[in-house]
C-alpha positions as CSV (number, residue, x, y, z in Angstrom):
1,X,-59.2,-26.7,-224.1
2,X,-57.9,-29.0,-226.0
3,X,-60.7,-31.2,-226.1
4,X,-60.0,-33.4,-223.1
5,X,-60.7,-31.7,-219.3
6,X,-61.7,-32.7,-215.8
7,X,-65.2,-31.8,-215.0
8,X,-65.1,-28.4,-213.7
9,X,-68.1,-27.6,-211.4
10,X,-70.2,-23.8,-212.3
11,X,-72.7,-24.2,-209.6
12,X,-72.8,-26.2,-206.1
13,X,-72.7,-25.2,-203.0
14,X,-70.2,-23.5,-203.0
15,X,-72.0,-21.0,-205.2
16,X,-75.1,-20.9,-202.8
17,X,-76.9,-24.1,-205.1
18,X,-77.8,-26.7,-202.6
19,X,-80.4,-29.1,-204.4
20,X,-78.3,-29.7,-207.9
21,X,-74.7,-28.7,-209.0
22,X,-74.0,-28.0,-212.5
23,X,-70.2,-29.1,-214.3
24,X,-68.8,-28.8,-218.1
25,X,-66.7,-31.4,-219.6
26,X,-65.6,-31.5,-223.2
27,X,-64.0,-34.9,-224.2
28,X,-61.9,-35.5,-227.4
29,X,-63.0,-38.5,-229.3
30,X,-62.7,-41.9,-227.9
31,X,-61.8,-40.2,-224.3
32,X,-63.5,-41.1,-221.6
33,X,-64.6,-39.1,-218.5
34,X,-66.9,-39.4,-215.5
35,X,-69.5,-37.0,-213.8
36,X,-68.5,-35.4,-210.3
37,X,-69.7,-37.1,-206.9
38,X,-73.7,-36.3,-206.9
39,X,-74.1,-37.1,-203.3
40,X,-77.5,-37.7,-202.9
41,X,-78.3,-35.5,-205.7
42,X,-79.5,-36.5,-209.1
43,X,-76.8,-37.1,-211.8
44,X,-77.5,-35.4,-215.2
45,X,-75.5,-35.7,-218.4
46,X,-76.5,-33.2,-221.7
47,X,-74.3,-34.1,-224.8
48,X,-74.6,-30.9,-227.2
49,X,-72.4,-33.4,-229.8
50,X,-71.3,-36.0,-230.6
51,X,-72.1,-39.9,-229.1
52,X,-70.8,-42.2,-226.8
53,X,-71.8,-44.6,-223.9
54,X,-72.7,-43.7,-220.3
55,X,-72.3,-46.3,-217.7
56,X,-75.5,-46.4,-215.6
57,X,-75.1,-49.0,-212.7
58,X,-72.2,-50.9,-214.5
59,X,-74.5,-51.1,-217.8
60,X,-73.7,-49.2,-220.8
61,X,-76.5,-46.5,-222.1
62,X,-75.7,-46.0,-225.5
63,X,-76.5,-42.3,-226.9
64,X,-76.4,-39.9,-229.5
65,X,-76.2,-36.0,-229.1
66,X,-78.2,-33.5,-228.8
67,X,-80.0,-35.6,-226.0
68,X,-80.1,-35.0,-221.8
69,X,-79.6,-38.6,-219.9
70,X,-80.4,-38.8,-216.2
């Protein structure tokens, strides 16, 4: 892509995965995205580059890739 996608989901329940769903996401530099409805499900976030800032609860978690934030 060209850098800037929707999340697009590659395992849910739709795929027979009930407990966790797994999405991909690539963002261009200074875009912003969000993570799919989690339900009652844990939200995870892996950046393979890169940094940014994840809002958690309406405050910013600053990080820096390669690192997994839940």
């Amino acid at each position: 892509g060209d850098g800037d996608e929707s999340p697009r989901l590659v395992a849910g329940a739709d795929h027979g995965v009930h407990r966790f769903a797994v999405a991909t996401q690539t963002l261009a530099p200074g875009a912003g995205g969000t993570l799919p409805p989690a339900g009652r499900q844990e939200r995870v976030a892996v950046a393979l580059v890169g940094s940014g800032k994840l809002l958690v609860e309406g405050e910013p978690q600053r990080f820096q890739a390669p690192c997994t934030l839940v």
